[in-house]
DSSP file (Angstrom, degrees, kcal/mol; ACC not computed):
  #  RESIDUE AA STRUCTURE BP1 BP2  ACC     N-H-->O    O-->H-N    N-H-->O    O-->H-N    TCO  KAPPA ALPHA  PHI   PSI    X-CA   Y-CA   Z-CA
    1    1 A X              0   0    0      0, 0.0     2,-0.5     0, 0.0     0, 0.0   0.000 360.0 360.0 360.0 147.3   43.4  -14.9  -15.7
    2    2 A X        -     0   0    0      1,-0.1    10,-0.0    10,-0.0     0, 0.0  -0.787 360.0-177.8 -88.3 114.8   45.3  -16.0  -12.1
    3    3 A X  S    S+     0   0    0     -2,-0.5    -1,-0.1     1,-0.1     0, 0.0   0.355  74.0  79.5 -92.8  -0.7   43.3  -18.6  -10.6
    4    4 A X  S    S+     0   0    0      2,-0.1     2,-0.3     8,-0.0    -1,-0.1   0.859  81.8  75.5 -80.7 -52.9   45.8  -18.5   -7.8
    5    5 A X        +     0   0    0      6,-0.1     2,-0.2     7,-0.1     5,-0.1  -0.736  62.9 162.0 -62.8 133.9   44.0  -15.2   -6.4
    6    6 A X    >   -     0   0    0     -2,-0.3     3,-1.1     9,-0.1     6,-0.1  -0.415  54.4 -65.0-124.6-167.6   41.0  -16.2   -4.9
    7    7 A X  T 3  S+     0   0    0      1,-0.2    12,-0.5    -2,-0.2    -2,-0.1   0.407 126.5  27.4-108.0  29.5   39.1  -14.3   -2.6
    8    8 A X  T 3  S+     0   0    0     10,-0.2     2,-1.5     0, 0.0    -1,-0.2  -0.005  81.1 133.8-145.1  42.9   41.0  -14.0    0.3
    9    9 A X    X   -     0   0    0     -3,-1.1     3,-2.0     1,-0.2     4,-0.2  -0.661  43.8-155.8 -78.0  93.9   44.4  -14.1   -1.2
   10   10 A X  G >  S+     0   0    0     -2,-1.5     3,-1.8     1,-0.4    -1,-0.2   0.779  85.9  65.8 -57.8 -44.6   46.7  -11.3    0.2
   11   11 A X  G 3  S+     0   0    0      1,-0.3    -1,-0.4    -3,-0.1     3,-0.1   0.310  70.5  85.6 -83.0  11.0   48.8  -11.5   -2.8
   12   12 A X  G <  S-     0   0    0     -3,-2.0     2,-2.7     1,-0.2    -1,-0.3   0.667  70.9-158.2 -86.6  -3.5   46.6  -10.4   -5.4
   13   13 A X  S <  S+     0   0    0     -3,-1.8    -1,-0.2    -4,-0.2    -2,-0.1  -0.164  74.5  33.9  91.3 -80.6   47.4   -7.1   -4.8
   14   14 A X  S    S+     0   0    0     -2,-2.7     2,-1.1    -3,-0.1    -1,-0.2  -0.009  73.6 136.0-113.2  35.3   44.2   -5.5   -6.5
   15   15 A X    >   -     0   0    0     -5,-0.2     3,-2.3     1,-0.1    -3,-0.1  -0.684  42.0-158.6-109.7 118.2   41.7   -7.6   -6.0
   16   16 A X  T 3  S+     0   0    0     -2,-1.1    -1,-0.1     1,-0.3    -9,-0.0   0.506  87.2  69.6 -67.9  -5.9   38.7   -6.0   -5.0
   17   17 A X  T 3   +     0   0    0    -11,-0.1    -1,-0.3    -8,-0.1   -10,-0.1   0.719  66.2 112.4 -74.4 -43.3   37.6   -9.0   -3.6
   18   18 A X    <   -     0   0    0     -3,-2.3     2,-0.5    -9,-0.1   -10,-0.2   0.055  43.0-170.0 -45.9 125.5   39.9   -9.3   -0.7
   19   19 A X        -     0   0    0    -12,-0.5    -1,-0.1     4,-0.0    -2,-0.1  -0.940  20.5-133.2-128.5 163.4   38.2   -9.0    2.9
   20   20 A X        -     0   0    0     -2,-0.5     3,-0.2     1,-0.1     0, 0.0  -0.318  20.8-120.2 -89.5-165.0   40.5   -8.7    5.8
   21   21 A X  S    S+     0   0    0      1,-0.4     2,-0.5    -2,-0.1    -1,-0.1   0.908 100.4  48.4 -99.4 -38.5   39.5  -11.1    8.8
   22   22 A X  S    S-     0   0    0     -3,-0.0    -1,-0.4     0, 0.0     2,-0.1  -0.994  87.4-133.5 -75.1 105.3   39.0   -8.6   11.3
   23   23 A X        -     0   0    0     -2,-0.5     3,-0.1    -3,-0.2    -4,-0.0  -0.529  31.2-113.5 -97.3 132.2   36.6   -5.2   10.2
   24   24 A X        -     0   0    0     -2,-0.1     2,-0.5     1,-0.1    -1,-0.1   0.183  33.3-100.5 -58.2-172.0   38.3   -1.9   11.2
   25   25 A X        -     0   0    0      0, 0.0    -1,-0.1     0, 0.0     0, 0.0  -0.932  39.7-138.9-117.1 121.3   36.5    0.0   13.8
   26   26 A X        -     0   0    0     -2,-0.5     2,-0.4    -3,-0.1    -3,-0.0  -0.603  24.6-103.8 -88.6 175.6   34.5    2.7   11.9
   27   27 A X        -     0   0    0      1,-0.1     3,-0.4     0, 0.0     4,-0.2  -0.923  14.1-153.2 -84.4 119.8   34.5    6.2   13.5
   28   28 A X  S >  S+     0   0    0     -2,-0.4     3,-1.3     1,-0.3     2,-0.5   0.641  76.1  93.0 -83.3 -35.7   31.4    7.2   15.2
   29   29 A X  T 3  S+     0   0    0      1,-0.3    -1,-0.3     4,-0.0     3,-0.1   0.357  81.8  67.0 -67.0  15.6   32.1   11.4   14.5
   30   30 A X  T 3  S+     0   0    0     -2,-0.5     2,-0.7    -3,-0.4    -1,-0.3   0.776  80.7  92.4-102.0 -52.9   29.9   11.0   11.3
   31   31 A X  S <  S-     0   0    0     -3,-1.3    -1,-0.1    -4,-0.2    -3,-0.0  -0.261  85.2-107.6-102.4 155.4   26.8   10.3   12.9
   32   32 A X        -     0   0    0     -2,-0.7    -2,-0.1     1,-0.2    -1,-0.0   0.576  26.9-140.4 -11.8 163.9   24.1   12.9   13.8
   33   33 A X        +     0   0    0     -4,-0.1     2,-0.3    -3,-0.0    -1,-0.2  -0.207  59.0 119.9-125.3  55.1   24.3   13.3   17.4
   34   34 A X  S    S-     0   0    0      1,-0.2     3,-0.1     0, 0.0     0, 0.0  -0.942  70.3 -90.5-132.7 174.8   20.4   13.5   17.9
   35   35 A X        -     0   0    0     -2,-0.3     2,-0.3     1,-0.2    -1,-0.2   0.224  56.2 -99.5 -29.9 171.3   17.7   11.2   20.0
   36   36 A X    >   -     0   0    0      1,-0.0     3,-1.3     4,-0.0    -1,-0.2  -0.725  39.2 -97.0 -74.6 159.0   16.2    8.4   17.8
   37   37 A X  T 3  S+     0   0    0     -2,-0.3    -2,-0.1     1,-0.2     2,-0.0   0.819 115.9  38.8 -24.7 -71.0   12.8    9.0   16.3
   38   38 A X  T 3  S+     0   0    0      4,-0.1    -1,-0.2    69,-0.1     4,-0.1  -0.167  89.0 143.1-120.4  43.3   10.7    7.2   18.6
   39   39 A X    X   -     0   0    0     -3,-1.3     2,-1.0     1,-0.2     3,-0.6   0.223  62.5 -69.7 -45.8 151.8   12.3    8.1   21.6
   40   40 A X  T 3  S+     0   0    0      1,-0.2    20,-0.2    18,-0.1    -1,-0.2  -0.482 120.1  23.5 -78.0 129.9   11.2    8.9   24.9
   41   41 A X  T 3  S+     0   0    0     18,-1.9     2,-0.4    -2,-1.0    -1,-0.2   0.865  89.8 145.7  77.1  60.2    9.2   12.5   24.9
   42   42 A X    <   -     0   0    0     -3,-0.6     2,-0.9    17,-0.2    17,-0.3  -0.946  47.7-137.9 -92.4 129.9    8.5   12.1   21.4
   43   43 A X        +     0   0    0     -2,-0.4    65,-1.9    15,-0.2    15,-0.2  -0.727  38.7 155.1-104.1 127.0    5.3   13.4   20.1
   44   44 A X  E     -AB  57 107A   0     13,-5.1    13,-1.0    -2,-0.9     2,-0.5  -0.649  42.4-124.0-142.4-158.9    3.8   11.1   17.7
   45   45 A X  E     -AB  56 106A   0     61,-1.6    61,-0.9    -2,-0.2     2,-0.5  -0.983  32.7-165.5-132.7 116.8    0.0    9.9   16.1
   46   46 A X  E     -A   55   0A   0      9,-0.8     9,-1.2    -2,-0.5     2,-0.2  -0.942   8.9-156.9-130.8 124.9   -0.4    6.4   16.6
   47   47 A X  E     -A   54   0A   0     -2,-0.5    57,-2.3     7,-0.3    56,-0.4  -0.640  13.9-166.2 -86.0 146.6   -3.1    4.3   14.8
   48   48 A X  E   > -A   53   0A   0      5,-1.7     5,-1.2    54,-0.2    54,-0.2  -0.940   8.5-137.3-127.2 147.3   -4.3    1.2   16.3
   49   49 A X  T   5 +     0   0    0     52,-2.2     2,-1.4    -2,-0.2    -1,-0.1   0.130  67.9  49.2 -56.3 174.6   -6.3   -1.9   15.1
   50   50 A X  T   5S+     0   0    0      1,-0.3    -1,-0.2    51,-0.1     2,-0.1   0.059 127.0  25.0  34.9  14.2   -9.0   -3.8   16.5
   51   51 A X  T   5S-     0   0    0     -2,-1.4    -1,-0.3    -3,-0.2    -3,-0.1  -0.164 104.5-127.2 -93.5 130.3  -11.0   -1.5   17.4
   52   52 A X  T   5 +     0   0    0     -2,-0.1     2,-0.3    -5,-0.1    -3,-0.2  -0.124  52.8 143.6 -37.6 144.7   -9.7    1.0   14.9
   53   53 A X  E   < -A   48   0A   0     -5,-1.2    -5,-1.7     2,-0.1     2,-0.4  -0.768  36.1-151.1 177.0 141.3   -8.8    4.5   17.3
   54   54 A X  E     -A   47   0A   0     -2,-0.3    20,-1.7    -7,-0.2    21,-0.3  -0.928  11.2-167.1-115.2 147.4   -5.8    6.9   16.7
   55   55 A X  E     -AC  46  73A   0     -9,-1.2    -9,-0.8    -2,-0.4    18,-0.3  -0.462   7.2-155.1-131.1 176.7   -4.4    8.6   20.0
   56   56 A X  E     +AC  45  72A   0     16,-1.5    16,-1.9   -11,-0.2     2,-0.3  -0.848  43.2 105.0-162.2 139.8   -2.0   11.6   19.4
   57   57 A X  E     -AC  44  71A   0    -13,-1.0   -13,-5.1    14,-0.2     2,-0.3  -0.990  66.4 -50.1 165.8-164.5    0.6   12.2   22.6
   58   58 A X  E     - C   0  70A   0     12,-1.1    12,-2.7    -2,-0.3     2,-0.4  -0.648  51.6-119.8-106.5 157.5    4.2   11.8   24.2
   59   59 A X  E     + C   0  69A   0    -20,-0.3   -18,-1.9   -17,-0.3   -17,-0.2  -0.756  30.8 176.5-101.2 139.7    5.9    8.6   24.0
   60   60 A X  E     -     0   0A   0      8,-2.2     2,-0.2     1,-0.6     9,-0.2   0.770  69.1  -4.4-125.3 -46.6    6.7    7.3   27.4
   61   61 A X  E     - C   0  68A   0      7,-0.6     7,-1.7   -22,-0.1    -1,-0.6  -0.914  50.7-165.4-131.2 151.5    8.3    3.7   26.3
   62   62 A X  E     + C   0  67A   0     -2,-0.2     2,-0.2     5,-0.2     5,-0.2  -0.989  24.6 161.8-130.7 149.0    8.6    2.2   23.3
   63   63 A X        -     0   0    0      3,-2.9    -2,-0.0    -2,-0.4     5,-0.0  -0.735  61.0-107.8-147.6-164.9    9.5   -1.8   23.5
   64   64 A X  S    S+     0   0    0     -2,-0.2     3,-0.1     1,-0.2    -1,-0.1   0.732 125.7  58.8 -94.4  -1.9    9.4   -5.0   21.3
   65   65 A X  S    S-     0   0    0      1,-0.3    34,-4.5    34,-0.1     2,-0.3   0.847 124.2 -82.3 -82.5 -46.8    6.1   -5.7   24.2
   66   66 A X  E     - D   0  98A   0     32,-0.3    -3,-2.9    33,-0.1    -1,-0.3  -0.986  52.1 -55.6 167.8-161.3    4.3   -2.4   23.0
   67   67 A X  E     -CD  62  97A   0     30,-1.6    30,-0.8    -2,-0.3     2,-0.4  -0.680  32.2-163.2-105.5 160.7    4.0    1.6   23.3
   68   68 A X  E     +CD  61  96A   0     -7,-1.7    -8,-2.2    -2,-0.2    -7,-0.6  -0.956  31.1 158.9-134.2 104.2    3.5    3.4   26.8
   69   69 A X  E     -CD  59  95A   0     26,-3.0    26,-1.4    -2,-0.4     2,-0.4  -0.643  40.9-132.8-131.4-172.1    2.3    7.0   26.0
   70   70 A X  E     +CD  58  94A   0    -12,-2.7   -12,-1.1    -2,-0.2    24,-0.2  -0.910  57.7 107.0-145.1 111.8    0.5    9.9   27.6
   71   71 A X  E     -CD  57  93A   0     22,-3.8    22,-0.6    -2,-0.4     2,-0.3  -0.423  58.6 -96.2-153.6-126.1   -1.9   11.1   25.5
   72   72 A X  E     -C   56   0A   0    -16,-1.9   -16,-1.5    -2,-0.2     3,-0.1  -0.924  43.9 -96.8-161.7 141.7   -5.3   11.7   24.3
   73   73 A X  E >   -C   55   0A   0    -18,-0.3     3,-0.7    -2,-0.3   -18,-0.3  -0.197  37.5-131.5 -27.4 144.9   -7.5   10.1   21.7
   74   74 A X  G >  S+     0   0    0    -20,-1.7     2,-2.7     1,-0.2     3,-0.6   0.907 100.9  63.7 -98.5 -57.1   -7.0   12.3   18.5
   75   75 A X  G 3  S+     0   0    0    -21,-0.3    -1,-0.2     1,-0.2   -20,-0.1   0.427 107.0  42.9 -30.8   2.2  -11.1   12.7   17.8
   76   76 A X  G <> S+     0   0    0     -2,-2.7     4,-1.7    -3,-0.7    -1,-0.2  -0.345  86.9 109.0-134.3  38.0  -11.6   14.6   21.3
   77   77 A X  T <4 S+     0   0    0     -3,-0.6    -2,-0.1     2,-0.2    -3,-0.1   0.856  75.4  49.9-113.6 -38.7   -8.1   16.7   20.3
   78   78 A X  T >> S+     0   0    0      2,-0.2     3,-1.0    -4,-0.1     4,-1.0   0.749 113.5  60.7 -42.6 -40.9  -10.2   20.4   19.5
   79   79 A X  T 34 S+     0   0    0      1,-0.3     4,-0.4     2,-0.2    -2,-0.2   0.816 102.1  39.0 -50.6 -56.9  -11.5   19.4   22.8
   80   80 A X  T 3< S+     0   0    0     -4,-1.7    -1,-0.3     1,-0.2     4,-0.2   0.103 107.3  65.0 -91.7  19.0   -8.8   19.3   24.8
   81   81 A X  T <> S+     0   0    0     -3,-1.0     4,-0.9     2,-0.2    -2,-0.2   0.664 108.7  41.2-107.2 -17.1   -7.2   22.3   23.3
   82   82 A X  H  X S+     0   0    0     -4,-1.0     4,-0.7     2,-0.2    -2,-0.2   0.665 105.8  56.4 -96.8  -0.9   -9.8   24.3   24.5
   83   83 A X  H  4>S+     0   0    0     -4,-0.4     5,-2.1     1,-0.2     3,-0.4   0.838 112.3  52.5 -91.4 -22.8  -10.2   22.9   27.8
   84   84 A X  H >45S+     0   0    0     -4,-0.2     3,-1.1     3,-0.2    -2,-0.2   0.789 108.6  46.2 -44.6 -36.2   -6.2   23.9   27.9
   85   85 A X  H 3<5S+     0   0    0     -4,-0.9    -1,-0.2     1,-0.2    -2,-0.1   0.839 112.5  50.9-101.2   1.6   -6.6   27.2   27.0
   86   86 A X  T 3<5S-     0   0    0     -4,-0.7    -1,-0.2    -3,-0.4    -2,-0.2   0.352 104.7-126.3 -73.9  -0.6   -9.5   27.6   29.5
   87   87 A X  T < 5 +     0   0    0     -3,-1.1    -3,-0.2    -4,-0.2     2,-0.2   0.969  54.4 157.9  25.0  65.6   -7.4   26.1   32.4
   88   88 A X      < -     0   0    0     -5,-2.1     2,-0.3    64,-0.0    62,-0.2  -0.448  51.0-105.1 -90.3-178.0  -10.1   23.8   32.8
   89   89 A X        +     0   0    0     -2,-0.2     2,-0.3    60,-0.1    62,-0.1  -0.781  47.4 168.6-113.0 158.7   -8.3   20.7   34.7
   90   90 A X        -     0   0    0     -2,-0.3     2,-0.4    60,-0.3    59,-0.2  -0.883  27.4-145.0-163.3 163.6   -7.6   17.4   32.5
   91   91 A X        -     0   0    0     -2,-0.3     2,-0.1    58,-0.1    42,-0.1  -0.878  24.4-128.4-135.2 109.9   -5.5   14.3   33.3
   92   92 A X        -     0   0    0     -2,-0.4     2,-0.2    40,-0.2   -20,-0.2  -0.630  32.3-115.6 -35.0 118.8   -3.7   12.9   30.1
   93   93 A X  E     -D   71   0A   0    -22,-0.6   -22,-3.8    -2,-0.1     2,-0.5  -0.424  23.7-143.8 -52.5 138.1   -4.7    9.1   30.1
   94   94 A X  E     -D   70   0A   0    -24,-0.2     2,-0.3    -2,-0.2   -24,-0.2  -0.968  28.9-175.1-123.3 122.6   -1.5    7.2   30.5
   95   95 A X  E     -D   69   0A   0    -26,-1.4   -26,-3.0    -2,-0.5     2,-0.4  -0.849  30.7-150.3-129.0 142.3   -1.9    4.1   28.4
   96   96 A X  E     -D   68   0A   0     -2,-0.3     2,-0.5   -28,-0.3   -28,-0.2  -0.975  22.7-162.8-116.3 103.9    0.1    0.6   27.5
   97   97 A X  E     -D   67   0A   0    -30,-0.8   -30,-1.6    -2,-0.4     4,-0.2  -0.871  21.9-131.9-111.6 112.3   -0.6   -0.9   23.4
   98   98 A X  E >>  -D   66   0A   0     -2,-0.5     3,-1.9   -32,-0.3     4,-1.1   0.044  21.6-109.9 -19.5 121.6    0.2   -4.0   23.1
   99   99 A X  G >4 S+     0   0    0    -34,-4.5     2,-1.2     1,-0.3     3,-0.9   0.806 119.1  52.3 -32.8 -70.8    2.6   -4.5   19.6
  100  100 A X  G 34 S+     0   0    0      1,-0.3    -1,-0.3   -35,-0.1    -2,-0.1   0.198 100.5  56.7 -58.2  10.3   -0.4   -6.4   18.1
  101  101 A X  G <4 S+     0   0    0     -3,-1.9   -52,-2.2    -2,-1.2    -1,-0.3   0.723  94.3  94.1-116.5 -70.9   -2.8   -3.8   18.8
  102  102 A X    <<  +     0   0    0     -4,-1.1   -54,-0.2    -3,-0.9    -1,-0.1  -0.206  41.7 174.0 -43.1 109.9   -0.6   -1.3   16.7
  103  103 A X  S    S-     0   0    0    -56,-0.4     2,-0.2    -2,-0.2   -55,-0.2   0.864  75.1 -12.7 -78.9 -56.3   -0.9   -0.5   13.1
  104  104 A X        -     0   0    0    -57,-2.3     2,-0.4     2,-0.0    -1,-0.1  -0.714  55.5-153.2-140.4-164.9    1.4    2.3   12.2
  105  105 A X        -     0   0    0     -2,-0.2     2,-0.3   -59,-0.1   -59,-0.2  -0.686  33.5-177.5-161.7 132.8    3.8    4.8   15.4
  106  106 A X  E     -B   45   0A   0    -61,-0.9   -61,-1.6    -2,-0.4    -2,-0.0  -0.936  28.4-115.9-138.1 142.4    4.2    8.1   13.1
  107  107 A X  E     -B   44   0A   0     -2,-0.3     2,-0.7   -63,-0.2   -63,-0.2  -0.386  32.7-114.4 -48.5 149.8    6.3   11.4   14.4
  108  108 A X        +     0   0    0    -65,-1.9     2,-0.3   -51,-0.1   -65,-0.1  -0.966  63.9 148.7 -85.0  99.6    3.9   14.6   14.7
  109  109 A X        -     0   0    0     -2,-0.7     8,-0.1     6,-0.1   -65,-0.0  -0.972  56.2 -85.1-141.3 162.5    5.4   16.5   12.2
  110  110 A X        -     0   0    0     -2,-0.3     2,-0.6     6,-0.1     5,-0.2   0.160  31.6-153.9 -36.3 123.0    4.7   19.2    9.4
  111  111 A X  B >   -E  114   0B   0      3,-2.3     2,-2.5     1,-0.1     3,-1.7  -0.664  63.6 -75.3-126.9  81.3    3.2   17.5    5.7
  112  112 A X  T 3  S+     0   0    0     -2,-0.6    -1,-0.1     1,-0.3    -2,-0.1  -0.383 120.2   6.5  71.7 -88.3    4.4   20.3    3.6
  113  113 A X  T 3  S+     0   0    0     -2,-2.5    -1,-0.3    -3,-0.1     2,-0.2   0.827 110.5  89.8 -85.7 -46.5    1.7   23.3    4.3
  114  114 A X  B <  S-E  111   0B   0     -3,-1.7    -3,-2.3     1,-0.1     2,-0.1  -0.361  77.9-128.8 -74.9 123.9   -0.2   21.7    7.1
  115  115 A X        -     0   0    0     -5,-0.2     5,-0.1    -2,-0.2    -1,-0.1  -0.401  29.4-113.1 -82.8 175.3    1.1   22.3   10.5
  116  116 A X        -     0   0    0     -2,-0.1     3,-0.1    -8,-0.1    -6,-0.1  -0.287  34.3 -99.3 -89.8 176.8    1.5   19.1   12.6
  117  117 A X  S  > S+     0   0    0      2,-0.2     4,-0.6     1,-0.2     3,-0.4   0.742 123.8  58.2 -77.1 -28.0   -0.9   18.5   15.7
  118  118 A X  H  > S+     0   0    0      1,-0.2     4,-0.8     2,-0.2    11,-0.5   0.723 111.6  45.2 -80.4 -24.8    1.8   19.8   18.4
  119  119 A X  H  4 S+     0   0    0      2,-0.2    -1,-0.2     1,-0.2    -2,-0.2   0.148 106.9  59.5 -88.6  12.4    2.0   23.4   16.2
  120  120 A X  H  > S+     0   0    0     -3,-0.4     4,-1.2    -5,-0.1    -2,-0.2   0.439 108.0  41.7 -63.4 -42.9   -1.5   23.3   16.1
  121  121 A X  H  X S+     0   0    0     -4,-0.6     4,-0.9     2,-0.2     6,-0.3   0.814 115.3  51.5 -98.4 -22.4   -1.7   23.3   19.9
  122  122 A X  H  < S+     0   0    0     -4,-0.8    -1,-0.2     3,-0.2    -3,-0.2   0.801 104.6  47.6 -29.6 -68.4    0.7   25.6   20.3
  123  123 A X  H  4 S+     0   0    0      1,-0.2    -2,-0.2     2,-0.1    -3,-0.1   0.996 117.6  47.2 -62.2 -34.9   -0.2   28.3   18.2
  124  124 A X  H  < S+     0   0    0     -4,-1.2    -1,-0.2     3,-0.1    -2,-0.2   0.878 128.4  21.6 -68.9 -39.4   -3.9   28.0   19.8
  125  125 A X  S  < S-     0   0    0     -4,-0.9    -3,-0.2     2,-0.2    -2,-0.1   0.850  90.6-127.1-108.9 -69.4   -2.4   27.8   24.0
  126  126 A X  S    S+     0   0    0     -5,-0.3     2,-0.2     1,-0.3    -4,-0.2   0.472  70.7 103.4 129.9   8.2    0.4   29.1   23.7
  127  127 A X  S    S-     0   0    0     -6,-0.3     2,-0.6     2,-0.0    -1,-0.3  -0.537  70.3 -89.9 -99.9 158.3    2.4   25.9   25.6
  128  128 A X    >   -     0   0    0     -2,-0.2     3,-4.8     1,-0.2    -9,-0.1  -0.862  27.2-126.9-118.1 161.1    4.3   23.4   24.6
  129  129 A X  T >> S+     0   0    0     -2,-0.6     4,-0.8   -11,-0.5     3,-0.7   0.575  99.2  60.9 -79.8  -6.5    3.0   20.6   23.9
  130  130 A X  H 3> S+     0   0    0      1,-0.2     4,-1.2     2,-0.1    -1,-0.4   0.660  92.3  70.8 -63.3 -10.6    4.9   18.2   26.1
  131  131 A X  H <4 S+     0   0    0     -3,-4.8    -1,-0.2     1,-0.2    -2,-0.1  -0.021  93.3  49.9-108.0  52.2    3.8   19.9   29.4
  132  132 A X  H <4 S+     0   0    0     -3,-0.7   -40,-0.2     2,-0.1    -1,-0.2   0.344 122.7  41.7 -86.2 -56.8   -0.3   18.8   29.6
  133  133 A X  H  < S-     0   0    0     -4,-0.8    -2,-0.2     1,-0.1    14,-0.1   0.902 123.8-110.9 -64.6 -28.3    1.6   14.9   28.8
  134  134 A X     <  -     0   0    0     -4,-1.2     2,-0.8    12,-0.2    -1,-0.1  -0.275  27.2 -95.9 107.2 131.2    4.6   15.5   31.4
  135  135 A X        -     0   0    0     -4,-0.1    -4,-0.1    -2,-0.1   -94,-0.0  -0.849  42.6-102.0-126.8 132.1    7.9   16.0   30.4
  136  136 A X        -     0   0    0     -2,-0.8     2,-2.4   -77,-0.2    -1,-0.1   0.492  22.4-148.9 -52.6 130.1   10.3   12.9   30.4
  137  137 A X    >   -     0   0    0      6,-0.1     3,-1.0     5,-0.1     2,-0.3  -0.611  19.2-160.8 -99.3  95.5   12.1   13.1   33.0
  138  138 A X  T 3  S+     0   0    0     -2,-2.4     3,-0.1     1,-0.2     5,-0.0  -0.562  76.5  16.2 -79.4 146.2   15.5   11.3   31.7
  139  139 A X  T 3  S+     0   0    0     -2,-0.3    -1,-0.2     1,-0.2     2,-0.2   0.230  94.4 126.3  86.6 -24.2   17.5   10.3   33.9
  140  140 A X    <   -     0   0    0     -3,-1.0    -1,-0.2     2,-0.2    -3,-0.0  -0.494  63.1-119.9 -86.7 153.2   15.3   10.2   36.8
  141  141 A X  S    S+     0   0    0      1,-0.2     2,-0.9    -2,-0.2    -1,-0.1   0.838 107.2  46.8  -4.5 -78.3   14.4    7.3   39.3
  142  142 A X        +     0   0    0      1,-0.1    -1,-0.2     3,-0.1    -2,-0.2  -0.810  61.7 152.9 -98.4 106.7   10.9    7.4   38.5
  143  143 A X        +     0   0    0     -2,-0.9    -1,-0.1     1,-0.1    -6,-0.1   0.439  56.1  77.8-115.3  17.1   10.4    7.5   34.8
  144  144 A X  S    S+     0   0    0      1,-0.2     2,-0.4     2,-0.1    -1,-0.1   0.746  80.6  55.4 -85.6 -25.8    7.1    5.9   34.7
  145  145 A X  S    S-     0   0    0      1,-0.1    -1,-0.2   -85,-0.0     3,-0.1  -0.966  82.8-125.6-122.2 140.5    4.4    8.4   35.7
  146  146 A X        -     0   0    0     -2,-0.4     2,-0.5     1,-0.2   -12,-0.2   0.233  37.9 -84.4 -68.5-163.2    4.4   11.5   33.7
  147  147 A X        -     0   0    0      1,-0.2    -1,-0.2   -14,-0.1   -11,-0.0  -0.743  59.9 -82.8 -95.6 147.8    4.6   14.9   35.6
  148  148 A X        -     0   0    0     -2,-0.5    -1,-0.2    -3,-0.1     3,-0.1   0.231  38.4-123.0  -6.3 143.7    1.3   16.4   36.9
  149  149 A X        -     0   0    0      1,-0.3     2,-0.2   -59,-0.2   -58,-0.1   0.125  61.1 -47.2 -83.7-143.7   -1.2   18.4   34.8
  150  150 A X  S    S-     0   0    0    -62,-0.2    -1,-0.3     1,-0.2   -60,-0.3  -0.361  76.6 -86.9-137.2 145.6   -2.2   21.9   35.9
  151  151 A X        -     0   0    0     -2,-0.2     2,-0.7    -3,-0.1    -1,-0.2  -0.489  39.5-130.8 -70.2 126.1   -3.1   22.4   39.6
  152  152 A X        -     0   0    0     -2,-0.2     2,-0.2    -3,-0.1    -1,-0.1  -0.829  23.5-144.3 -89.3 116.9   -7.1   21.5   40.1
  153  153 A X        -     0   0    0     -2,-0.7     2,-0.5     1,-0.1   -64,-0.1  -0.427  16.2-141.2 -75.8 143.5   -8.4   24.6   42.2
  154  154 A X        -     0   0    0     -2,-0.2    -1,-0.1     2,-0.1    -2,-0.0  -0.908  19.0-160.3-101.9 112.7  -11.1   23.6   44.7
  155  155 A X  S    S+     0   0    0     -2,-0.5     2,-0.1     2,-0.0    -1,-0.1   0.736  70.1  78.3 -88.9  -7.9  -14.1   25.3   45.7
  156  156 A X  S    S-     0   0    0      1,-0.1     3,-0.1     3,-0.0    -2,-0.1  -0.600  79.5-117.1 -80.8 153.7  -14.8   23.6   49.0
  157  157 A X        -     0   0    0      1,-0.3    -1,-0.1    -2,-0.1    -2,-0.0  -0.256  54.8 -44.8 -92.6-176.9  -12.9   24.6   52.1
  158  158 A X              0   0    0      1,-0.2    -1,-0.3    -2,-0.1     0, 0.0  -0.061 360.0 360.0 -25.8 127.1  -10.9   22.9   53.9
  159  159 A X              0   0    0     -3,-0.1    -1,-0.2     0, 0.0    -2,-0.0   0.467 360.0 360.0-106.1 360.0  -12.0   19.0   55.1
């Protein structure tokens, strides 16, 4: 055995060993070109601690400080699908947890048979489910408060 290659010895030729000093630049065109996961205008299910509560909504920010969402407690979640398909009026709480507060962040998606909570409210209203939260407005100025719910009609006249 050559004890003369070692393991950054240009001359060994085949030696798998060899790393160059500078690492190439890899090429980007392999990956996916879509959002990350837990993105803004994401719909996801998020358990919290301390007091145990699960909310279900759109992700508004997500930071190493906490989550920012627009949502709804998911135990009142039958509730608010029928006050949607009544056009009753609602406001989505818009809510800040704190990292520590936060147990698990999971995507609203599909578990084999079972549709996820955002096709659930869909097939039932017949919306999607980002516009009761607001829907993110990328790009814009103001990206902190979500857009408006459904106009509340008034039965009083004019003040």
């Amino acid at each position: 055995m050559n004890r003369d290659c070692q393991l950054q010895s240009a001359g060994c030729g085949g030696d798998n060993r060899f790393m160059p000093k500078a690492p190439k630049q890899v090429e980007a065109s392999w990956a996916p070109q879509t959002p990350a996961p837990f993105s803004r205008g994401s719909m996801v299910i998020v358990t919290l601690g301390n007091p145990r509560d699960k909310f279900w909504g759109m992700v508004l920010a997500l930071a190493p400080e906490g989550l920012s969402m627009s949502g709804i407690e998911l135990a009142s979640f039958d509730d608010f699908v029928v006050m949607v398909k009544d056009g009753e009026p609602f406001s989505p709480a818009v809510v800040f947890f704190p990292m520590h507060r936060i147990e698990r962040i999971e995507l609203d998606l599909p578990d084999g048979s079972l549709p996820s909570l955002s096709q659930r409210f869909s097939s039932k209203t017949g919306l999607d489910p980002t516009a009761p939260f607001g829907h993110p407005k990328v790009g814009s100025e103001d990206q902190s408060a979500p857009a408006p719910g459904p106009p509340i009609h008034s039965t009083e006249g004019p003040a």
